[in-house]
mmCIF file as gemmi writes it, N, C-alpha and C atoms, coordinates in Angstrom:
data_model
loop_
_atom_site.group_PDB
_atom_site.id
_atom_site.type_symbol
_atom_site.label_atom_id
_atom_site.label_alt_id
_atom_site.label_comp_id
_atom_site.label_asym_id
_atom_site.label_entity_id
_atom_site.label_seq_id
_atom_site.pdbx_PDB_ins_code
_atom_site.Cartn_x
_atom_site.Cartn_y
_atom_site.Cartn_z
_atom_site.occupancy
_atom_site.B_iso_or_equiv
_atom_site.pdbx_formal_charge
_atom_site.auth_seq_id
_atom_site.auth_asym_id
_atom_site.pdbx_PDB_model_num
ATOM 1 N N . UNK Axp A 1 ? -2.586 -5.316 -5.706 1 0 ? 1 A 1
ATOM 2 C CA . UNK Axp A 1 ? -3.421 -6.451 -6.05 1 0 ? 1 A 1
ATOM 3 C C . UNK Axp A 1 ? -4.415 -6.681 -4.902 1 0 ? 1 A 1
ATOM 4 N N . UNK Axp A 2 ? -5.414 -6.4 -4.923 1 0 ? 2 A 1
ATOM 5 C CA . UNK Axp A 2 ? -6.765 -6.483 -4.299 1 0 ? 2 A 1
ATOM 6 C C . UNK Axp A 2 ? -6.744 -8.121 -3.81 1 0 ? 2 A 1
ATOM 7 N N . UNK Axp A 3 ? -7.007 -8.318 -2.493 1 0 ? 3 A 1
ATOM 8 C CA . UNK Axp A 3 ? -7.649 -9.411 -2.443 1 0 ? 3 A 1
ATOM 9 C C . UNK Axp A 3 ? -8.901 -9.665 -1.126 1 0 ? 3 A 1
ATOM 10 N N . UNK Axp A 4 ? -9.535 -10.292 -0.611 1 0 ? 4 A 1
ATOM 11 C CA . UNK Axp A 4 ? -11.007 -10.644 0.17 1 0 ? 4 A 1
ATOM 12 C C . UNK Axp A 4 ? -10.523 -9.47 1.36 1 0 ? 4 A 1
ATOM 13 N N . UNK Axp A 5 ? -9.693 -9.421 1.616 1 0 ? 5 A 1
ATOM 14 C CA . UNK Axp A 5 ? -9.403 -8.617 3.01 1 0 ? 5 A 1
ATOM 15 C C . UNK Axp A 5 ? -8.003 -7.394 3.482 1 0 ? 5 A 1
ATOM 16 N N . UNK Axp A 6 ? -7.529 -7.512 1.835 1 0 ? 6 A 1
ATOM 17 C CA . UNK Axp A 6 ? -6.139 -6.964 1.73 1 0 ? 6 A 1
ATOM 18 C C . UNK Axp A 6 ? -5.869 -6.057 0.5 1 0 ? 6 A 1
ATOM 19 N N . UNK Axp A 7 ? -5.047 -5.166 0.292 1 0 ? 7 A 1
ATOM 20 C CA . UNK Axp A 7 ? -4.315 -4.941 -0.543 1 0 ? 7 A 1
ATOM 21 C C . UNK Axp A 7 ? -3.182 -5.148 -0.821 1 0 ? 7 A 1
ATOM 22 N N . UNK Axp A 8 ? -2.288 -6.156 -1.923 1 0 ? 8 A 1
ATOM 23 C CA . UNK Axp A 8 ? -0.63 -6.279 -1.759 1 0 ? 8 A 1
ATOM 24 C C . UNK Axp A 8 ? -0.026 -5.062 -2.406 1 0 ? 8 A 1
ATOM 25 N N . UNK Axp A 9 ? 0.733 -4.11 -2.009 1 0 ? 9 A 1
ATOM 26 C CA . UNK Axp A 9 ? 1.451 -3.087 -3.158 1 0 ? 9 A 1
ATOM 27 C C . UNK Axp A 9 ? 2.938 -3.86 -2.916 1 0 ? 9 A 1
ATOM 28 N N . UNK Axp A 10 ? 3.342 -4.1 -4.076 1 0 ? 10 A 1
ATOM 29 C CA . UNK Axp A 10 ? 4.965 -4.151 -4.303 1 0 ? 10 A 1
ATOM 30 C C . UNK Axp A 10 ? 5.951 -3.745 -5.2 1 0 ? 10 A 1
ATOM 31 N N . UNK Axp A 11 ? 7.057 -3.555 -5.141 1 0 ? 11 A 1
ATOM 32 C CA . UNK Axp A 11 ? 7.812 -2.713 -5.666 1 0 ? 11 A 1
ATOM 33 C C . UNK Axp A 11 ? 9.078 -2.377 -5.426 1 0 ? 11 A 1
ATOM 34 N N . UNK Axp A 12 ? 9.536 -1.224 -6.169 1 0 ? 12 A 1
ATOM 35 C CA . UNK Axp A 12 ? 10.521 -0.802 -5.401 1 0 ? 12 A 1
ATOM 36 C C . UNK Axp A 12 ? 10.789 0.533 -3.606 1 0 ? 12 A 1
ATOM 37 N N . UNK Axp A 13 ? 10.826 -0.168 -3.128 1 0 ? 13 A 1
ATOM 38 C CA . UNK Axp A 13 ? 11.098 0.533 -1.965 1 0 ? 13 A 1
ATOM 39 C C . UNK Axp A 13 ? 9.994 2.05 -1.522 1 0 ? 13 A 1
ATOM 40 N N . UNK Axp A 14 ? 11.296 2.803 -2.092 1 0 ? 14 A 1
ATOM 41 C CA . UNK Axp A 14 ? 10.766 4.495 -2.384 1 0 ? 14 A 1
ATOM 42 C C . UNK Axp A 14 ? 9.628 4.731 -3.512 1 0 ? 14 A 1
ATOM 43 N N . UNK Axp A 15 ? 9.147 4.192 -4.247 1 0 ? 15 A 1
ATOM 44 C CA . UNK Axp A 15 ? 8.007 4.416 -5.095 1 0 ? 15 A 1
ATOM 45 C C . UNK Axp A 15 ? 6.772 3.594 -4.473 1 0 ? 15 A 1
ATOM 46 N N . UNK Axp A 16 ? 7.105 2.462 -3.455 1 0 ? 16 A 1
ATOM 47 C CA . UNK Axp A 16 ? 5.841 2.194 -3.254 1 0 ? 16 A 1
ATOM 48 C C . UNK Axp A 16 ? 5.496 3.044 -1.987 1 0 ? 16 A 1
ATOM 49 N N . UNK Axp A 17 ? 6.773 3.43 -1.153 1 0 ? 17 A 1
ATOM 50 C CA . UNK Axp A 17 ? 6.26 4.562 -0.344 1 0 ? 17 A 1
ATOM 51 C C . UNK Axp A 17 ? 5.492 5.714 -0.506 1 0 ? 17 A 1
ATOM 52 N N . UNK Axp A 18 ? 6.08 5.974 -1.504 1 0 ? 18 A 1
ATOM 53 C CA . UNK Axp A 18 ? 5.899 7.932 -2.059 1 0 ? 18 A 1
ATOM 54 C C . UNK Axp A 18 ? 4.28 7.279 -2.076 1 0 ? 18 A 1
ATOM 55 N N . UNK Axp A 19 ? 4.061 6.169 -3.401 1 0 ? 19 A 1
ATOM 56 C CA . UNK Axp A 19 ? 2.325 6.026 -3.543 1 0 ? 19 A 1
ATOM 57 C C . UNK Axp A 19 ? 1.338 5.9 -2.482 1 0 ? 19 A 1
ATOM 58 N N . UNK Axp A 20 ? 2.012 5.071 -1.292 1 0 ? 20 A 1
ATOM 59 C CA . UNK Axp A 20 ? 0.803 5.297 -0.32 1 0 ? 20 A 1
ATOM 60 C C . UNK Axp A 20 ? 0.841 6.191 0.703 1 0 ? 20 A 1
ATOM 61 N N . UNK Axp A 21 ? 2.2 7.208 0.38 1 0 ? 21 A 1
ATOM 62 C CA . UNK Axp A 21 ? 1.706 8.455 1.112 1 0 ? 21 A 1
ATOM 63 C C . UNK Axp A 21 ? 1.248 9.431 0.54 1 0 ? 21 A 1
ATOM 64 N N . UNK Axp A 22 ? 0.963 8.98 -1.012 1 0 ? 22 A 1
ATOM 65 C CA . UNK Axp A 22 ? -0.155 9.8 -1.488 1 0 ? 22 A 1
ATOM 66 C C . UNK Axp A 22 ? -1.38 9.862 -1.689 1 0 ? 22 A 1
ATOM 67 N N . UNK Axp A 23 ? -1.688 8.281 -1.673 1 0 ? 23 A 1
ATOM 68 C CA . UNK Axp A 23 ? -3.118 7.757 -0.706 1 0 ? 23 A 1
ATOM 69 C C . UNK Axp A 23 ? -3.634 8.49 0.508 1 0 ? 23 A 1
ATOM 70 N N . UNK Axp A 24 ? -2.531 7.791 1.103 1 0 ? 24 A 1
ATOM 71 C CA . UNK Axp A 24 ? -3.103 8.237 2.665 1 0 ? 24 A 1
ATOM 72 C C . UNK Axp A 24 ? -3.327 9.749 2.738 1 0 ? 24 A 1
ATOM 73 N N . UNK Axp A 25 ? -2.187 10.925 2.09 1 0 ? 25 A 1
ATOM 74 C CA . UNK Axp A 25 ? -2.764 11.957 2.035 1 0 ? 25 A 1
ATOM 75 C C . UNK Axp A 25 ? -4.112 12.245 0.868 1 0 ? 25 A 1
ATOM 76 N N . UNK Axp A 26 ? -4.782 11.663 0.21 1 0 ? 26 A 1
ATOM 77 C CA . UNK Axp A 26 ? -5.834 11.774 -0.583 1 0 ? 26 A 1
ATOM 78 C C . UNK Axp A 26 ? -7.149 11.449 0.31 1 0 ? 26 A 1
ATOM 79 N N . UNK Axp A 27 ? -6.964 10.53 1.206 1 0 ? 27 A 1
ATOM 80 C CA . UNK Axp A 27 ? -8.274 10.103 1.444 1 0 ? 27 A 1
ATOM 81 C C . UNK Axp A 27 ? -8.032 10.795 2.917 1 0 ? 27 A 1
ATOM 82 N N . UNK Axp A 28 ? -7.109 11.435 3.314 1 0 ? 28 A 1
ATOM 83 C CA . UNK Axp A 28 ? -7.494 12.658 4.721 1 0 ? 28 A 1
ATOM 84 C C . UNK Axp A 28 ? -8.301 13.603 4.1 1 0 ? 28 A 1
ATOM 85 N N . UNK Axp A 29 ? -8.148 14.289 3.438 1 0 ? 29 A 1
ATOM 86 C CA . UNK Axp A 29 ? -8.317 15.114 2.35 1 0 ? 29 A 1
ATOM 87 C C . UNK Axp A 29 ? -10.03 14.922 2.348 1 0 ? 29 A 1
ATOM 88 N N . UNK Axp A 30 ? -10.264 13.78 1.271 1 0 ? 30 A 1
ATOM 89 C CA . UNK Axp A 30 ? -11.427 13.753 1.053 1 0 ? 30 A 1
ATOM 90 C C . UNK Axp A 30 ? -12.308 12.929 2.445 1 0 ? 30 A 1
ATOM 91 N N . UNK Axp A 31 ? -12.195 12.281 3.237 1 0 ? 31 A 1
ATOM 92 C CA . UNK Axp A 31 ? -12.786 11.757 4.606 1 0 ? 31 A 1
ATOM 93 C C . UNK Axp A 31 ? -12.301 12.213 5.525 1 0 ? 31 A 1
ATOM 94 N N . UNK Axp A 32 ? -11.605 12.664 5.737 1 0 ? 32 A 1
ATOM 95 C CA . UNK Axp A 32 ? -11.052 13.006 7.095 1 0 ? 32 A 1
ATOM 96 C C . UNK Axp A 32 ? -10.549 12.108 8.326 1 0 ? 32 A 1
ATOM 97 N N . UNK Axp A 33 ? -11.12 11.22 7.85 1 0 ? 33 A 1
ATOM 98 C CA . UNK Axp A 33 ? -10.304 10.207 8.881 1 0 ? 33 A 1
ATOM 99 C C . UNK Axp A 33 ? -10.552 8.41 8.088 1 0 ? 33 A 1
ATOM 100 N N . UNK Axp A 34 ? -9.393 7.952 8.371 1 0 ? 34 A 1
ATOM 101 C CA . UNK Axp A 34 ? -9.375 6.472 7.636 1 0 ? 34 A 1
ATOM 102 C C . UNK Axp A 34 ? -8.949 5.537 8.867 1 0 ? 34 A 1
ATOM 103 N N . UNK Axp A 35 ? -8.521 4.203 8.472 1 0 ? 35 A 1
ATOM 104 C CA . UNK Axp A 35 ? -7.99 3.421 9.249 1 0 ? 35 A 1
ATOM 105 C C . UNK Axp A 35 ? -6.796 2.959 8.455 1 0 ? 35 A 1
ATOM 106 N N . UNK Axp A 36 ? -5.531 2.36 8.921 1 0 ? 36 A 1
ATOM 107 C CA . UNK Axp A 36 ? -4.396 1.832 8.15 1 0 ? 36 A 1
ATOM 108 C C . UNK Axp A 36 ? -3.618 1.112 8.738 1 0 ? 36 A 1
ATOM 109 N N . UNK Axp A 37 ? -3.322 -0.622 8.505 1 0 ? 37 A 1
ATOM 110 C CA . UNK Axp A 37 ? -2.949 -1.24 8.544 1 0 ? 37 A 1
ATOM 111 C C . UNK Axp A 37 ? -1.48 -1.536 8.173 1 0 ? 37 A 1
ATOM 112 N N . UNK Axp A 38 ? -0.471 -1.318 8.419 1 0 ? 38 A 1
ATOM 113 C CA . UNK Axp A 38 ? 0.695 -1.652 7.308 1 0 ? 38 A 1
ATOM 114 C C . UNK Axp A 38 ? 1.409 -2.183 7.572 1 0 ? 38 A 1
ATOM 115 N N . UNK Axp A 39 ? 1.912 -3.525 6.879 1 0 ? 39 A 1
ATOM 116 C CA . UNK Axp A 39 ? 2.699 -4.579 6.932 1 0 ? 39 A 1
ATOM 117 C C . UNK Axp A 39 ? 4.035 -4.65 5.847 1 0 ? 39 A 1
ATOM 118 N N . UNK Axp A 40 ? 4.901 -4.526 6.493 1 0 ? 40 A 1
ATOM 119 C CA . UNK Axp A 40 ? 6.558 -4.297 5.721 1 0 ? 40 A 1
ATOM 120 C C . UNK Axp A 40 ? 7.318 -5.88 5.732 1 0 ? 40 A 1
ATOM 121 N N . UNK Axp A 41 ? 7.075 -6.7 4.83 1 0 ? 41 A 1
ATOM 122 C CA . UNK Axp A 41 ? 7.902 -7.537 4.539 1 0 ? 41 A 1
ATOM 123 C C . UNK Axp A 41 ? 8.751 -7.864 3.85 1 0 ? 41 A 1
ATOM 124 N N . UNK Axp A 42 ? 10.331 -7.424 4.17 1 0 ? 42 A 1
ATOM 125 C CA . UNK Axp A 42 ? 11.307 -7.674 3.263 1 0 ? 42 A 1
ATOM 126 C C . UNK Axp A 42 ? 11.302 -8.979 2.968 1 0 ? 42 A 1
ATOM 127 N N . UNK Axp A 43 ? 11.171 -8.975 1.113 1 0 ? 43 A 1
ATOM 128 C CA . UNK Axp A 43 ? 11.59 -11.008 0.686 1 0 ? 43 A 1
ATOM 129 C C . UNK Axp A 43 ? 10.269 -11.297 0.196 1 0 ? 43 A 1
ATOM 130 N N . UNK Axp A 44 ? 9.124 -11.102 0.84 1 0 ? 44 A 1
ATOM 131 C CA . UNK Axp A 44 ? 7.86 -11.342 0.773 1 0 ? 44 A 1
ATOM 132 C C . UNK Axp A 44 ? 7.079 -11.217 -0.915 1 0 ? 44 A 1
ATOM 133 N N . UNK Axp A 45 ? 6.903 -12.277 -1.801 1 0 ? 45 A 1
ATOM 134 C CA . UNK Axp A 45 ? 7.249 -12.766 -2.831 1 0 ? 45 A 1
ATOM 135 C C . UNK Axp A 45 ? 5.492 -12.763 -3.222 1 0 ? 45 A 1
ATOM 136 N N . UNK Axp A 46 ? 4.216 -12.322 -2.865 1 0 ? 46 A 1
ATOM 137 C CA . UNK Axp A 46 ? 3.15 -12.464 -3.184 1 0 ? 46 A 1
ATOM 138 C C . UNK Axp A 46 ? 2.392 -12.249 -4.386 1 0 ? 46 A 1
ATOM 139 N N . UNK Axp A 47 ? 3.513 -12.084 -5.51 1 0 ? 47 A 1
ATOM 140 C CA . UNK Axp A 47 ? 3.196 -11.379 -6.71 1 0 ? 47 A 1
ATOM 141 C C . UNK Axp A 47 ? 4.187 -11.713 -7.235 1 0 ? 47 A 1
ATOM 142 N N . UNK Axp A 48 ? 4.339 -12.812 -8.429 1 0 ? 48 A 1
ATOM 143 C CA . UNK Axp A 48 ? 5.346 -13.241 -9.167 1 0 ? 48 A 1
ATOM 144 C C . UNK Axp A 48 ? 5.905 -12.336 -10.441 1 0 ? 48 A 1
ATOM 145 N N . UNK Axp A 49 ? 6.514 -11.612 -10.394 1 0 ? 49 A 1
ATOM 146 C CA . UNK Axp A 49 ? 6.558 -10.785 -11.456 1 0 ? 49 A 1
ATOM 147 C C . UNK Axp A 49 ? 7.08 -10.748 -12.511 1 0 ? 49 A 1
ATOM 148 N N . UNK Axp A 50 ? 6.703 -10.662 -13.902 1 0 ? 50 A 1
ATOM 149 C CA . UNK Axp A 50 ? 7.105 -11.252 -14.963 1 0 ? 50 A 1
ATOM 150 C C . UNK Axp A 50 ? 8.195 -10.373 -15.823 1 0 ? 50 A 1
């Protein structure tokens, strides 16, 4: 979920991993170099899920 300065991914554990290490390997790939921020909050509730 996109927001002014962030992206939230949430999920389960191992699938939201696997996805942004398939990001991160996509955009080496195509740029060669990125920047990455990553914030691990167990509990962290930013997405009410239905």
């Amino acid at each position: 979920m996109p927001s002014a300065t962030s992206t939230v991914v949430q999920g389960d554990f191992h699938h939201v991993m696997r996805s942004i290490q398939e990001t991160i390997v996509s955009c080496q790939e195509e740029f060669k170099m990125a920047v990455y921020v990553l914030k691990i909050i167990p509990g962290y509730g930013a997405i009410q899920e239905i």
